[in-house]
Structures are given as C-alpha cells and as structure tokens.
C-alpha positions as CSV (number, residue, x, y, z in Angstrom):
1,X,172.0,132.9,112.6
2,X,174.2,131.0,110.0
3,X,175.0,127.5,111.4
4,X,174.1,123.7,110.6
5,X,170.7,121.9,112.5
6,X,171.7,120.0,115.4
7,X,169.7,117.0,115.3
8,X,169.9,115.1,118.4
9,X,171.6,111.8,118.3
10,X,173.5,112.9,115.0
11,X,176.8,111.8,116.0
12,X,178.8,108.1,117.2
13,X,177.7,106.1,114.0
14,X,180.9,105.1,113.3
15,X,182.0,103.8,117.2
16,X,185.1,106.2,117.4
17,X,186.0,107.6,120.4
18,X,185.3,111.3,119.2
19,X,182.4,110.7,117.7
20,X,181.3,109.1,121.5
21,X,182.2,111.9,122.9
22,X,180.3,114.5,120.5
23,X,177.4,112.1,120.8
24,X,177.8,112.6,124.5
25,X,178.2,116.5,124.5
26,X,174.9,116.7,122.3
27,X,172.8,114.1,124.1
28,X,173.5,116.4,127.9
29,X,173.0,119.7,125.8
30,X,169.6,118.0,124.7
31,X,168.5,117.2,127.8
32,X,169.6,120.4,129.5
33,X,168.4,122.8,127.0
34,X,164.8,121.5,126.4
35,X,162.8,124.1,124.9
36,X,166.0,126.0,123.4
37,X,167.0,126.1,120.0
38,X,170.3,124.5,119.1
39,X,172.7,125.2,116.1
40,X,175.9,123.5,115.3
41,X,178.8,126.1,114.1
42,X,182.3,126.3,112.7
43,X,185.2,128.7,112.6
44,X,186.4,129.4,109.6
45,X,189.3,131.8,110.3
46,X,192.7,130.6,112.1
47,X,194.5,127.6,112.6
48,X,192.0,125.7,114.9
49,X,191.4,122.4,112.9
50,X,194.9,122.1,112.4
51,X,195.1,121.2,116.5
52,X,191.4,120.8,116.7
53,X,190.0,118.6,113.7
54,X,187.0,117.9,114.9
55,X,186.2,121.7,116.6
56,X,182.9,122.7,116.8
57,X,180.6,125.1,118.4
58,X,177.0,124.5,119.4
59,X,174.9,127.5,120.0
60,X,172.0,127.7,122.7
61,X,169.3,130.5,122.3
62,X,167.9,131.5,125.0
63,X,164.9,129.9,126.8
64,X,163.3,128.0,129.5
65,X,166.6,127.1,131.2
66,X,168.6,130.6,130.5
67,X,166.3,133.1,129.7
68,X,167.4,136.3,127.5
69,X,171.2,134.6,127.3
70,X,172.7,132.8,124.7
71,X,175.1,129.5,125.5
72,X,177.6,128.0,123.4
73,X,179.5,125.3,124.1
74,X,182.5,123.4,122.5
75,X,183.0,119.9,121.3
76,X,186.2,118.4,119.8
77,X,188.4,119.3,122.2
78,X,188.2,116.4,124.5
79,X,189.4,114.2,121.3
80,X,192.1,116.6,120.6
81,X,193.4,116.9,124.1
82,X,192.5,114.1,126.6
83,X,194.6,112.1,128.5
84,X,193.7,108.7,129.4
85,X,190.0,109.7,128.7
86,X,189.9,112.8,130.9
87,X,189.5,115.6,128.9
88,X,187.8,119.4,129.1
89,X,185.0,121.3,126.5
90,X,184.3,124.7,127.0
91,X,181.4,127.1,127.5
92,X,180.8,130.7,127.0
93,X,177.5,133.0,127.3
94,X,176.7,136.3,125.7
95,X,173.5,138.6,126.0
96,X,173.1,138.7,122.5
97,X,174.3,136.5,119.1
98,X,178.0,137.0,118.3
99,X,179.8,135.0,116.4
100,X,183.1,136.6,118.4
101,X,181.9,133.9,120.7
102,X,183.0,131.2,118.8
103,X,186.0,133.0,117.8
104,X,187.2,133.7,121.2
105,X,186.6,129.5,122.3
106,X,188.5,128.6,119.0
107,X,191.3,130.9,120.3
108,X,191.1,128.7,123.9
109,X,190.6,125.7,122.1
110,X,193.4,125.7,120.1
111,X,195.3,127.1,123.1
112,X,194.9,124.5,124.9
113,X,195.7,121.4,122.2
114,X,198.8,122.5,122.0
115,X,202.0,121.3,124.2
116,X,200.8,119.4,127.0
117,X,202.4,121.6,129.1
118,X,199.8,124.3,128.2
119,X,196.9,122.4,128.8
120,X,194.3,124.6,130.2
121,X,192.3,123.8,133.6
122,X,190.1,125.3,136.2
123,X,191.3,128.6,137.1
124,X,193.6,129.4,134.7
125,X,193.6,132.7,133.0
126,X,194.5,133.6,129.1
127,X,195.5,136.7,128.2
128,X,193.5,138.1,124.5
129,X,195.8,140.7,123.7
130,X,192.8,143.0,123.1
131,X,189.1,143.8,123.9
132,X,187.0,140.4,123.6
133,X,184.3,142.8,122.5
134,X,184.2,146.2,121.4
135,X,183.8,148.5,124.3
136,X,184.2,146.3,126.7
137,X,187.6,146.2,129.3
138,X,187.9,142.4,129.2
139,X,190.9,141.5,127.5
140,X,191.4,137.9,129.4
141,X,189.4,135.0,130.2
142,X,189.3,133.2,133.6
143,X,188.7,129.3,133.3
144,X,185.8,128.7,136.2
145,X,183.1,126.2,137.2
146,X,180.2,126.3,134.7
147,X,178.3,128.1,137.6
148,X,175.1,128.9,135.8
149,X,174.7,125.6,134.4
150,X,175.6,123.4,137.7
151,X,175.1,120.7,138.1
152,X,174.1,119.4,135.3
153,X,176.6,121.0,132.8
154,X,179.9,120.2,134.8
155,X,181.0,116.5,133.6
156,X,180.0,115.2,130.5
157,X,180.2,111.2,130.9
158,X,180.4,108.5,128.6
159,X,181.4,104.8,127.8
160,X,185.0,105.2,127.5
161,X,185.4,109.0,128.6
162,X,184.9,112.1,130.5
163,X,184.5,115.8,129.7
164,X,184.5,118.5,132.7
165,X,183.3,121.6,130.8
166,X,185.0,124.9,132.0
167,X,183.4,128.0,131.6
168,X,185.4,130.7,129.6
169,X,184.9,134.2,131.5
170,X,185.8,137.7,130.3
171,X,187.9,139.5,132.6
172,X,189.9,142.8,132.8
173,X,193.5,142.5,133.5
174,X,193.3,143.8,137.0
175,X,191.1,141.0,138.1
176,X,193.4,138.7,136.6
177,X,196.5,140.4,138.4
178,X,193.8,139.9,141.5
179,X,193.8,135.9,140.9
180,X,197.2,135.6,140.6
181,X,198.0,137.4,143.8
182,X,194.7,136.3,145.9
183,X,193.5,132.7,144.4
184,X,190.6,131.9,142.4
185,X,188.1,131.9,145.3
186,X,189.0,135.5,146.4
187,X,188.2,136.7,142.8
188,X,185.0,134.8,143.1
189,X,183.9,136.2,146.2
190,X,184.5,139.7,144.8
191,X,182.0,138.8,141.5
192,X,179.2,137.3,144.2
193,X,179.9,140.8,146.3
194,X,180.0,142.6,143.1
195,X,176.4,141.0,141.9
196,X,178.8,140.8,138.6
197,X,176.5,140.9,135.1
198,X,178.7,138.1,133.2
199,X,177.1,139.2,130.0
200,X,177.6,143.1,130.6
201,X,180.8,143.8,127.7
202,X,180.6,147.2,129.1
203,X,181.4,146.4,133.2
204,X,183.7,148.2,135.2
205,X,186.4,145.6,137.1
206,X,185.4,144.9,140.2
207,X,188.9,145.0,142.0
C-alpha cells in the first residue's frame, strides 16, 4: 500500500491549532487501533488542498479491533472548517484496500469546507453523481454515527478543540429518497432489520 509511516506523536511540534488537532486525531487512532497497522495518505487528484491544506488520510488495516475491514479516517478538516473549535473529521470502511476511499472523503471533505452554508453534519446525505465503486448501486453517502467504532471514535478532544467524527456511508438513491421522506432513524432501523453488510459494494437497497 503506497502511503507515509504514521508514527505516533508525529504532529503538534509547532503549538498551532491544527497541528493540536492532528496530534489529537493520531493519539485516539493509536489508542483505538492497537495491534493495527497505520499509514498516513494524500490525494493527489482535485482541488482538495486548495479548501483543505492540511487534508490527510490515515489508513487502518484490519486487526484486533476490526477484523477483515479496513478504516480510514480524515484529518485536516477540523482546521479547515471549525467554528469556535467545534469541528467534524470523517471515517469510511471498505473490505478491502482502495484508494477510491480516500478519493470519495476528499470529495466530502472538500464539500464540506466550502460556504458555511454547506457545512456537512450528522445525517446529511451527498449525492456522487456515479457508482462509489464499480458494481456497486451506491451513488450517495449518508453522514451517520461512527457506529462500529462507538464510543470511542465519536469525539476527538483536545486543549483548545473538538472533533465529532462522522461516518461516511454508501447508499443507493432510493434509501436516500427514504431519509428525506422518513428521518434518519427510520433508515437506520431498516439497515439493523436488513442485517446491512456496510462493506458489500455489491448490496441490493434495502427500501
């Protein structure tokens, strides 16, 4: 897997506020992810670091705590986007290595640095435009609860700032139509019925 060695503790030399919060993000992801391997990644392609300067990726392998599932989660955004120290990171999971992962949380970070007015929060919904992997019928993202994580991968605190960290879910355009006419908790209810595979590019909706 191309990426950088994470080493724990590598970033708040230089006292600013991002760097806090990076050192933040990597000190939980340390704690949480004992036994996993961690990589730090970048995007190369798009306009991210023109919203998001200090965007990057880190990528969990699988392991004690999330067997056979690979985690990545953002950090940079809180600096980018916070407001009075509250601010959001995001994480995503995938059966298998892709680096579409951290193209599809570039494309919701950058999303959501831009206009205020388009800051994204819990249970908000993005539409892709296309298939977030090929083969698969989920061509939007639902912003939930890091449920797989909880508790100890919902906020991220620090001297001087918080991050609650959203988890970015693949979804097919019906189930989104499905939020927006039901709620976010009805849509939920339907993936507990629906014993939904979050990592399955290949499932059917379940509305």
């Amino acid at each position: 897997m191309p990426g950088v060695s994470l080493p724990y503790g590598g970033a708040g030399l230089d006292g600013s506020a991002a760097a806090r919060a990076a050192d933040a993000v990597d000190r939980c992801l340390h704690d949480v992810f004992v036994g996993h391997s961690l990589e730090s990644l970048t995007q190369d392609e798009g306009p991210i670091y023109a919203r998001v300067p200090d965007f990057r990726v880190h990528a969990v392998s699988p392991g004690p705590r999330h067997p056979g599932r690979w985690t990545y989660v953002t950090t940079g955004c809180w600096s980018a986007a916070n407001h009075h120290g509250h601010g959001h990171e995001f994480v995503l999971t995938t059966y298998e290595f892709t680096r579409r992962a951290v193209e599809l949380l570039a494309i919701t970070a950058h999303f959501h640095a831009g206009p205020p007015i388009e800051r994204l929060g819990l249970g908000h919904t993005t539409n892709l435009g296309e298939a977030w992997l090929p083969g698969s019928a989920c061509d939007h993202t639902l912003l939930s609860l890091p449920y797989p994580w909880l508790p100890d991968l919902e906020i991220v605190s620090w001297d001087g700032g918080h991050a609650e960290m959203l988890w970015v879910l693949p979804i097919t355009r019906r189930e989104r139509d499905f939020k927006r006419e039901h709620g976010l908790e009805a849509l939920e209810r339907r993936f507990e019925a629906a014993g939904l595979d979050y990592t399955d590019t290949a499932r059917a909706s379940v509305v």
